[in-house]
N, C-alpha and C positions, 0 to 999 in steps of 0.2 A: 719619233717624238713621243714620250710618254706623259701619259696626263694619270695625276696619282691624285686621292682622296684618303687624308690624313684625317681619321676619323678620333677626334681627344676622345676619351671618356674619364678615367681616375687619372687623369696626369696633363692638366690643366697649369703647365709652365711650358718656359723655353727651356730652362735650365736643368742638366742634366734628365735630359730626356732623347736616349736613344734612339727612341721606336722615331719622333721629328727629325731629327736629322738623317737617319737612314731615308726617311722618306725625300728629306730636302735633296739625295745625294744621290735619287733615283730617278729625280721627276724633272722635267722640262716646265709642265703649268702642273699647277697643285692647288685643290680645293682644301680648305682646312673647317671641317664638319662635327656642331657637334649635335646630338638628337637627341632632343627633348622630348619625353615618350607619354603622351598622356596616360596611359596607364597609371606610372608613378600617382596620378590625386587623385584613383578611387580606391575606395576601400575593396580590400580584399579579402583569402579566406579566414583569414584570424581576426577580423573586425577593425584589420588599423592598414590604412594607408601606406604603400612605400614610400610616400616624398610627404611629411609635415611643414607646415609652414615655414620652420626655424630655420632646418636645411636648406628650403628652397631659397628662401631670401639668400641665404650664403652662398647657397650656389650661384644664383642668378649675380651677386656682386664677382664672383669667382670669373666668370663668361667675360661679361664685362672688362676687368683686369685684363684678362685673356684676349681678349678683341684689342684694345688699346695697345699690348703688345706685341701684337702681329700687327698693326698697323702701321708701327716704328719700321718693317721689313716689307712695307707695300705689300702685307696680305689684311687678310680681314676672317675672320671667324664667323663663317657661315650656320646661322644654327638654324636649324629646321624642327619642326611642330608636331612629328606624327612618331609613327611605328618606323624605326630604324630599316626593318625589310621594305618597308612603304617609301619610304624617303628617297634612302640609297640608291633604292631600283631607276626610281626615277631619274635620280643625279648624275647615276652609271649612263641609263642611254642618253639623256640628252647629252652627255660632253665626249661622250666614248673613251670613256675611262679605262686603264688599263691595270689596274692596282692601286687594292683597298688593302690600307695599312694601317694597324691602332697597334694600342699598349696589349700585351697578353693579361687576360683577366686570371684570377684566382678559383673564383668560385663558379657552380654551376652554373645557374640562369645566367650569366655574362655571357659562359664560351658555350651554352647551347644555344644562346641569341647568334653571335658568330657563326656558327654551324648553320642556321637559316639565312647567311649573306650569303648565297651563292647567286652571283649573277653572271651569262653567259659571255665570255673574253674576259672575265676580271679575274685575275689573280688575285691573291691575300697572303698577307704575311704576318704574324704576330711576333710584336718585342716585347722582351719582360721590361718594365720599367717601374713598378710599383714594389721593388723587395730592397733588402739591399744585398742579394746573390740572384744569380740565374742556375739553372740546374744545371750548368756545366760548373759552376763553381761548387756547388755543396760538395761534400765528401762523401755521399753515397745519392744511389738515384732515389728519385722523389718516389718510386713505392715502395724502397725501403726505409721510410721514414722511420724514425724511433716512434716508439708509442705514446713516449711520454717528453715533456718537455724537457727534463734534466736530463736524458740523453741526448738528445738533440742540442742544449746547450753546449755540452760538454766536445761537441763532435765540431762544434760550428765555431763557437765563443773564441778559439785562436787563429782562424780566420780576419783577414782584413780584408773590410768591403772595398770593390774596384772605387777606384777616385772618380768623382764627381764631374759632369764633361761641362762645358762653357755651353751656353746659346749660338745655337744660329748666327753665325754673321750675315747672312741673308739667308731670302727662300726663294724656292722660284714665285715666278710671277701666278695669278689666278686664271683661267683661261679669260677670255677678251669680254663673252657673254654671261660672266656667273652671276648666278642668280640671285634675287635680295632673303635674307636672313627675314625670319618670322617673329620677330624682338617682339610687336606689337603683339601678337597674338598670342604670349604666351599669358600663363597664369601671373594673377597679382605678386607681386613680389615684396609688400611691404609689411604686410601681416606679422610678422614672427618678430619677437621678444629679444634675440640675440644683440649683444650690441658688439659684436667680433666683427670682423672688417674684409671680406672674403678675397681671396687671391694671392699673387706671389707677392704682392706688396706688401699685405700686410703680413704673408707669411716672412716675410723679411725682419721686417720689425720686430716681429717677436722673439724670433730667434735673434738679430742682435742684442735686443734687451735683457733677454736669460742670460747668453752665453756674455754677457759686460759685464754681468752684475756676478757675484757670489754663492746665487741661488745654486747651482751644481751641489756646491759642499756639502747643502742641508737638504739635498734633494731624500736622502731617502729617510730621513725622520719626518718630513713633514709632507711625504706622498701621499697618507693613508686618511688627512685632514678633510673632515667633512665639506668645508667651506675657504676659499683665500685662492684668490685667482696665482696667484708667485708659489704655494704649495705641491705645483706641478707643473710641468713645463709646459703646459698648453698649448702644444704641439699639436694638438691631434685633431681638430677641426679640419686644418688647410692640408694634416696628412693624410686625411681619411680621403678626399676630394681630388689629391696630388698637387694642388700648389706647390707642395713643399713635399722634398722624397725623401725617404730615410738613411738615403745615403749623402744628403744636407746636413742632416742633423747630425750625424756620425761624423764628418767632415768636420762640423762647427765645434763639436764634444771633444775628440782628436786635439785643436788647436787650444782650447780652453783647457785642456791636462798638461798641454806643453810649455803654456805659458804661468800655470798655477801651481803645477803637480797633479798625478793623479789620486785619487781618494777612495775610500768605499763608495761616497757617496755618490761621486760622477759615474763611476761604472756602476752604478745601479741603473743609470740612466739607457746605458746599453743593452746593460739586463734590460729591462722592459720595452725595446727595441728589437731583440732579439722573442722576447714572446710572441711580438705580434708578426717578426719573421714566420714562427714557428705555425700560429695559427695560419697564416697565409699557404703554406704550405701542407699543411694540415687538412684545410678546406681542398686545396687541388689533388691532394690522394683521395678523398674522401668523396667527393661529386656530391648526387644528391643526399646523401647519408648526413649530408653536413645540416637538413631539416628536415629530418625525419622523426619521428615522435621517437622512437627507441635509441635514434643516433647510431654507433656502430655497436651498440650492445646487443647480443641474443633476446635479451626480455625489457619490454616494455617499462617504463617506469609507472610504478602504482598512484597515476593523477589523470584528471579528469577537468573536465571544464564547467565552472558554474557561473554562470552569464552574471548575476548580481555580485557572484563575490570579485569578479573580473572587472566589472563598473567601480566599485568601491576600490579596487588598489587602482585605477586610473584615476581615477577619482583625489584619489589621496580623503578617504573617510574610514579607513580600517579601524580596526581596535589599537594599532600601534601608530603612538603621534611620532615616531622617528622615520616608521615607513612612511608615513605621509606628509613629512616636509621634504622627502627627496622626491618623492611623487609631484609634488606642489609645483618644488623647482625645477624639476624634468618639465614641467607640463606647459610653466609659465616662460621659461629662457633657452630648452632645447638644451643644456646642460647638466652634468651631474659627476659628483666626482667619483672616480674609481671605486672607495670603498664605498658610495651610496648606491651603486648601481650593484653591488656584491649583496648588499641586505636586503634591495627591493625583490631583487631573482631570489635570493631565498626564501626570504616570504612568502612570494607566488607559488613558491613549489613546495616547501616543504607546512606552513601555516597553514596556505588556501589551499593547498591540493589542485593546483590549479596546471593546465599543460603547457611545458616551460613554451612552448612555439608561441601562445597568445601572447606572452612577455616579451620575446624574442622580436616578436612584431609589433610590437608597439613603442618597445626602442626605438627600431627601426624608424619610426614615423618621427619620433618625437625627437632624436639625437643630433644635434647641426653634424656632430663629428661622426655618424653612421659609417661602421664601416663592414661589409658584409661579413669577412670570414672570421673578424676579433669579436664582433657583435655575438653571432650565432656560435663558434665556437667557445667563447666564453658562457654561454647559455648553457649550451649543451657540459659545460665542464660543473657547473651549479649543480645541474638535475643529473647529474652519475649518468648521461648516456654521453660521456664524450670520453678527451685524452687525460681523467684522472684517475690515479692509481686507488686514491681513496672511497672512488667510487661516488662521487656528490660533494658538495660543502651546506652545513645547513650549520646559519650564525645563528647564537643567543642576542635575539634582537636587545634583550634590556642591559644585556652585558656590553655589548657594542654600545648603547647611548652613554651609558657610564662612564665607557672610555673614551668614545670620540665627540660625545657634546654632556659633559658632567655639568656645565651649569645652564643646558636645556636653552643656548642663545640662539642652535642653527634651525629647531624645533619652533623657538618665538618666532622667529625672521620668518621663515616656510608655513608659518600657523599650522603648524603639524597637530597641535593639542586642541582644537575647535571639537567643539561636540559631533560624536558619530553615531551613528545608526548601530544597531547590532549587527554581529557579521551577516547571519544569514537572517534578513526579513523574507524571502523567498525561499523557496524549496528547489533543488535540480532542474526543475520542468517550469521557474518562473512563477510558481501557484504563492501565492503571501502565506507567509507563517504566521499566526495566531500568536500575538506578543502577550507576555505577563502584562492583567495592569493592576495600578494601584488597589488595596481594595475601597477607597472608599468612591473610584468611579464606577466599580462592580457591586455595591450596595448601591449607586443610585439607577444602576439599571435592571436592578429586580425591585 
């Protein structure tokens, strides 16, 4: 009799999820686990949190969804409170478990967490379930990845992703004495700003609602818009978390060309489907290099960290009112659109001089749609230490408002344009900078 512990982490569905049914097809009683790690709410070395409020709440409605649908199949979603090595250990001996099975992660701290589940009689298996290939499909092995993304498009983009697999029609049963979930004990979950609907349910809806409607067509004219929830397919909250896998969306995309025609526009859609392939990919050649102040480059990039000027772009008080209404709106709803999140990273690196990892982390905290290896590899593509050929991207912020907010409404909404401080009132080391004053308050103080 085997007793198996299906541990979710990014792939928090029934549907099309490999790594679940491999396990349903291996186990006799089955624990379905997922850990909650308090680490995630304290601040860490870059001054920002890995779990911000926005997330969490999303996440925690995501669990939920998740628990409701294992209970349709008499399981239940066991979530536990601590350190995964702490948990697990525990959950191995009391049931004498015999294989620990999850989704295979992309990026480093996941599969070096992994690498620390070794418990004694437990086996472990990892399934890819978060791409929409596994490495026997690509057409070359994952370390000879291209460098750059438009080889790798080109190598990949005539490929079709494996079809989509159904749910579970059951699972096995839970063992007789499993243990109660720590629901009560976790962190507050109602804090955050988002008003997105976390799980496969609502990941459902949304994707019916895109792919019904006509939005495809105009997808790639109105991707780069600052503001308009229909501007992009807002996909990527319940993809980042796996409610919803990318090879859903590809499946949904596929039917909607066949009943429409295909367009430029709809295969845009795949295009950037295919990037975030790519970064995934990207991150697993890469390990830790994927956050490292140089990235894979030989020489450091020329930036530094200046603690005031890093409160001010959190902040949203810089000198530029367009960086900080996408600041405002990161800060206040844990969203932001693609081309906002493209000016805010330039500005930190190339404005402030500031080191892209403080930015990179503090996405991280504040994104519902967090997703490690598009987050940071996208960072790293800004500051010239990732997979761009040009070496960095650094926008004209004022040229960018012109184009994407000319009559200054996403600016009003975000109160991007509220009065700011100068950039630097402090100095490197924190000490105040001595501010010009008027003269007629320097005549009344001689």
């Amino acid at each position: 009799m085997t007793t198996t512990i299906y541990r979710f982490t990014n792939d928090l569905r029934l549907t099309d999820n490999a790594a679940l049914r491999q396990a349903a097809s291996l186990s006799d009683k089955l624990l379905c686990v997922y850990c909650v790690n308090p680490h995630w709410f304290r601040t860490g070395n870059f001054q920002s949190r890995p779990m911000g409020d926005h997330r969490w709440r999303f996440l925690y409605q995501s669990l939920r969804d998740l628990d409701r649908h294992l209970e349709a199949l008499g399981q239940r979603l066991l979530v536990l409170y601590d350190r995964p090595e702490t948990s697990l250990r525990r959950l191995c001996s009391a049931h004498k478990v015999d294989l620990l099975l999850q989704s295979h992660p992309s990026c480093f701290d996941e599969l070096s967490e992994w690498d620390r589940l070794d418990f004694p009689g437990v086996h472990k298996r990892l399934i890819w379930t978060h791409t929409l290939f596994t490495p026997d499909h690509l057409p070359f092995p994952v370390e000879q990845l291209p460098s750059y993304f438009t080889a790798f498009r080109k190598e990949v983009e005539p490929l079709h992703p494996p079809d989509t697999l159904a749910p579970p029609a059951h699972l096995p049963p839970p063992p007789v004495t499993s243990p109660l979930s720590d629901w009560n004990q976790l962190p507050d979950a109602s804090k955050g700003g988002s008003d997105l609907s976390g799980g496969s349910e609502g990941a459902a809806e949304r994707l019916d609602y895109y792919f019904s409607s006509r939005l495809p067509d105009s997808y790639k004219a109105t991707r780069n818009a600052l503001q308009g929830r229909d501007n992009s397919t807002g996909f990527s909250p319940w993809l980042a978390n796996g409610s919803l896998s990318p090879r859903e969306i590809a499946a949904a995309l596929y039917r909607y060309e066949a009943r429409h025609g295909a367009s430029e526009s709809s295969g845009w859609i795949y295009f950037e489907l295919l990037w975030r392939e790519y970064f995934h990919w990207y991150a697993y050649k890469q390990g830790s290099q994927l956050f490292q102040f140089r990235g894979i480059k030989a020489q450091p990039p020329l930036t530094t960290f200046y603690p005031s000027r890093f409160r001010k772009w959190t902040q949203g008080v810089t000198p530029s009112p367009l960086v900080n209404a996408c600041m405002n709106e990161l800060r206040e709803t844990g969203g932001l659109s693609n081309r906002g999140r493209q000016l805010a990273a330039s500005y930190l690196v190339n404005e402030l001089s500031l080191d892209w990892r403080y930015g990179a982390a503090w996405f991280e905290q504040q994104l519902v749609d967090y997703d490690p290896a598009a987050n940071w590899g996208n960072w790293q593509y800004i500051a010239g230490v990732g997979p761009d050929p040009r070496g960095g991207r650094h926008f004209d912020i004022e040229w960018q408002g012109r184009q994407y907010d000319p009559d200054g409404q996403y600016v009003q909404r975000w109160k991007g344009n509220l009065p700011a401080l100068p950039l630097d009132s402090v100095d490197c080391a924190d000490w105040p900078i001595a501010l010009d004053k008027p003269k007629d308050e320097e005549s009344r103080r001689e």
